[in-house]
N, C-alpha and C positions, 0 to 999 in steps of 0.2 A: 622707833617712836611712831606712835598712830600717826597717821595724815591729818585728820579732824588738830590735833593738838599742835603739829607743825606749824598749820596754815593759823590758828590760830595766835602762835607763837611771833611769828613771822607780821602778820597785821597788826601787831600790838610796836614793833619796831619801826617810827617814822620814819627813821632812816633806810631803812631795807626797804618802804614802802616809799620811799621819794627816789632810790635807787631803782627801783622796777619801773617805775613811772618814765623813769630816764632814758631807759634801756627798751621797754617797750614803744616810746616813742621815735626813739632810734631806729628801732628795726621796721616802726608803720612808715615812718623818714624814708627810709631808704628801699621796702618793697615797692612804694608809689612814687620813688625816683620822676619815673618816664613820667608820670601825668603832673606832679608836683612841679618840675623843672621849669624857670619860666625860660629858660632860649638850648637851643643847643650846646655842651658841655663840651663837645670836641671845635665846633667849626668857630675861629677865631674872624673880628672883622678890626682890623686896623682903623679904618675911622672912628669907634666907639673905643679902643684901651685904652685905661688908664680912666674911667669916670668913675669920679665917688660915688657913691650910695646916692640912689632919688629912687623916683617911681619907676623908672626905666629899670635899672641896675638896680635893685632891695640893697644887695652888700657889694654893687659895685662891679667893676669890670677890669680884669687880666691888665698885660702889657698885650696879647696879643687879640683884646676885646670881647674876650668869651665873658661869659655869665658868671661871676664868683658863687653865686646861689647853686645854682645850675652844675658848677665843678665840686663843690661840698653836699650837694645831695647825693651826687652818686659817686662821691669822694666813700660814701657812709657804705655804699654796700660793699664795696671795695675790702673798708675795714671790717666790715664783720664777717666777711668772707674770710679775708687772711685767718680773722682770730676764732673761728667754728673752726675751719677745716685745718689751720696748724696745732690746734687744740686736740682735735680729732684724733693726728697723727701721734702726737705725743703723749695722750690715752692708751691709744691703741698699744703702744709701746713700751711707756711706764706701766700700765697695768699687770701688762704681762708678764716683762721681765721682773716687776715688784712680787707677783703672786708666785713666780717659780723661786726665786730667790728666796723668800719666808717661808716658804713651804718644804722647799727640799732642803736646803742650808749650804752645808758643809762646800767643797769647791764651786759650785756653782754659784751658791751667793756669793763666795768671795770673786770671783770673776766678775761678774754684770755688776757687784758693789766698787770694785776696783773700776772698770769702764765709767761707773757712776762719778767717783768722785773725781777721775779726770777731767770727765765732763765741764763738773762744778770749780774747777781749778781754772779756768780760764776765766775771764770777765764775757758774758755772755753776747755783748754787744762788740767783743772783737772777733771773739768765734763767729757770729753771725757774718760781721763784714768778711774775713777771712774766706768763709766758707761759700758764700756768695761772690766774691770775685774771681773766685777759680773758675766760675763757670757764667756761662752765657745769662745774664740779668734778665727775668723775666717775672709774670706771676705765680706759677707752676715748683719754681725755682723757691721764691720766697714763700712760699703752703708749704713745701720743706723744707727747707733750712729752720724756721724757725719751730716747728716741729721737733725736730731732731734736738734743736738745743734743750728743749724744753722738757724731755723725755726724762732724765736725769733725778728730778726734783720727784717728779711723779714717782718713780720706781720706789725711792726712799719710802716717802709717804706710806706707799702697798706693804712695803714691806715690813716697816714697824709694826702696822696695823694686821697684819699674818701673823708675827710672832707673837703675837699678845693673844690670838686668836688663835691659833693652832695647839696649843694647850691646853683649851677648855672640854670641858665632858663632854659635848655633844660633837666635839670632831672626833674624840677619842670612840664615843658610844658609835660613829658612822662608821669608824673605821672598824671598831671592832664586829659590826655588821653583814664588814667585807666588805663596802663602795668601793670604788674603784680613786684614785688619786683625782681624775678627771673630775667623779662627780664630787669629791669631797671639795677639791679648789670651787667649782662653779656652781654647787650649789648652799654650800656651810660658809667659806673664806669670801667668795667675792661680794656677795650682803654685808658682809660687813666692814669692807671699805670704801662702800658705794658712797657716804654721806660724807667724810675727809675728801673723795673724789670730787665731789660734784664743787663742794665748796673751792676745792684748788680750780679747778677747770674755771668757774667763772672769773674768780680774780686771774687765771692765766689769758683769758682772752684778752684783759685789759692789756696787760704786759704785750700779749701778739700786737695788739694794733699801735703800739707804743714803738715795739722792734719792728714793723712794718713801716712807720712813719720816720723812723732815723736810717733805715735802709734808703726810701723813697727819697730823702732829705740828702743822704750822697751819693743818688746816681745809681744804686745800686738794687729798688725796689723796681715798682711799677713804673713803667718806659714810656715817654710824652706819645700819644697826647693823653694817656689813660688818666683819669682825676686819682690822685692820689691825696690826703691830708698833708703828708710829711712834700710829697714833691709841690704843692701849693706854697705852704710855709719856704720851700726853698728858692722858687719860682718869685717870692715877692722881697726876701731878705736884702735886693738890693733897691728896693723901691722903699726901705722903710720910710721916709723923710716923706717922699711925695706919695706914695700911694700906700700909707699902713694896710689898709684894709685888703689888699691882697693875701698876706701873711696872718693879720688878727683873726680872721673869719675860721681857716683851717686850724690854727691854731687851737682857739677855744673850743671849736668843733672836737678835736683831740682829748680838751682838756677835760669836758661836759662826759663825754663818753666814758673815760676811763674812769674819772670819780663818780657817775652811774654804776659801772661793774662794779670797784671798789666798796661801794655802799653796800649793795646787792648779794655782793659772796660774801660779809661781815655779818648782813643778816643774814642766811642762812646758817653761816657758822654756826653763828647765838642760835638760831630757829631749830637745827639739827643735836646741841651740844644736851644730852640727856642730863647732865651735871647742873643744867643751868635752870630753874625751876621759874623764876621772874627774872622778868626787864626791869631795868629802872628808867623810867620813860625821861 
């Protein structure tokens, strides 16, 4: 699809265009953390926890008197962190074993497809915990794990999208050429599952910061005093009665983000989906 016609495609979708809005203010949110933050996000003062929302506190102050504003800004880079770079990882990895799998077939697809649907047999969110308590709780930790989970879905995707492709005259015309297999995957196959990629990739960030924030929520994500969304919402679940706002603030923050990406990758879908000729606004 031209570019001129994407972007066009894409602006005509309020929704995709209230999604980007979302998302891009998220990520201004959160590279201006450090000058945005009105107090320290780590250092706690026991005289001030537990104050509701005023001019001092915007959204209020901890059990241990830290900033709720202050721990949800840089709760954000936190999140987008987890969901670029376990995104990243399970790109990296879906891609390829999707493109070698549609490509060559025979044992080999059945192997990485067999690993594939193991994967998918588990409910994602017990593999993650599972796969996180075997080992030392960190951030480094949760950039992979949920990567790794995420790989799975990815490969499928490549790989439909190979075998529908690898049949067509202009792979056969390369090959008959003589290209070499290499350049036949990277320069004919992989164009053509760039635009199902992109679209999964952003809906999987959602998902990343959603499995980052239920990791975080038991113990198992990002380690006090780092700002986490899920470990905030954990951090306030027994203060609901007297101090909501501990828990609401990360919460919504959670909630705002994800139905951003949500919006975001549904527009593109539509924006990317050649079959789709009008919106219906």
């Amino acid at each position: 699809m031209a570019a001129p016609l994407f972007w066009t495609r894409l602006a005509r979708d309020r929704w995709a265009r209230f999604g980007l809005a979302v998302v891009g203010i998220l990520a201004l949110l959160a590279l201006l953390a450090p000058w945005l933050a009105p107090g320290d996000p780590f250092r706690g003062n026991l005289a001030a926890s537990l104050r509701p929302p005023s001019h001092t506190f915007l959204l209020g102050s901890d059990a241990q008197g830290r900033d709720v504003l202050s721990r949800v800004l840089y709760g954000a880079r936190l999140s987008l962190a987890v969901g670029l770079i376990s995104q990243s990882i399970a790109l990296a990895i879906g891609v390829t074993l999707g493109l070698l799998a549609g490509f060559y077939g025979r044992w080999l697809d059945s192997v990485i497809m067999r690993v594939a649907d193991v994967t998918l047999a588990f409910p994602s969110l017990l593999l993650l915990i599972a796969i996180a308590a075997a080992v030392q709780p960190s951030l480094p930790v949760v950039f992979v794990v949920i990567g790794l989970v995420g790989w799975a879905g990815m490969a499928r995707l490549v790989r439909g999208q190979v075998l529908l492709a690898r049949g067509l005259e202009y792979v056969h015309a390369a090959r008959a050429l003589g290209a070499s297999d290499v350049r036949i995957i990277a320069r004919h196959l992989l164009p053509n599952v760039i635009a199902p990629v992109i679209v999964a990739a952003t809906l999987g960030i959602g998902g990343a910061i959603m499995a980052e924030a239920a990791l975080s929520f038991i113990g198992l994500g990002a380690q006090p005093p780092t700002p986490s969304w899920g470990a905030m919402v954990a951090e306030g679940r027994d203060l609901l009665r007297v101090a909501p706002w501990v828990s609401i603030a990360p919460g919504v923050a959670i909630g705002v983000a994800v139905l951003g990406l949500n919006l975001l990758g549904d527009g593109l879908r539509d924006a990317l989906d050649v079959r789709i000729q009008t919106r219906i606004a």
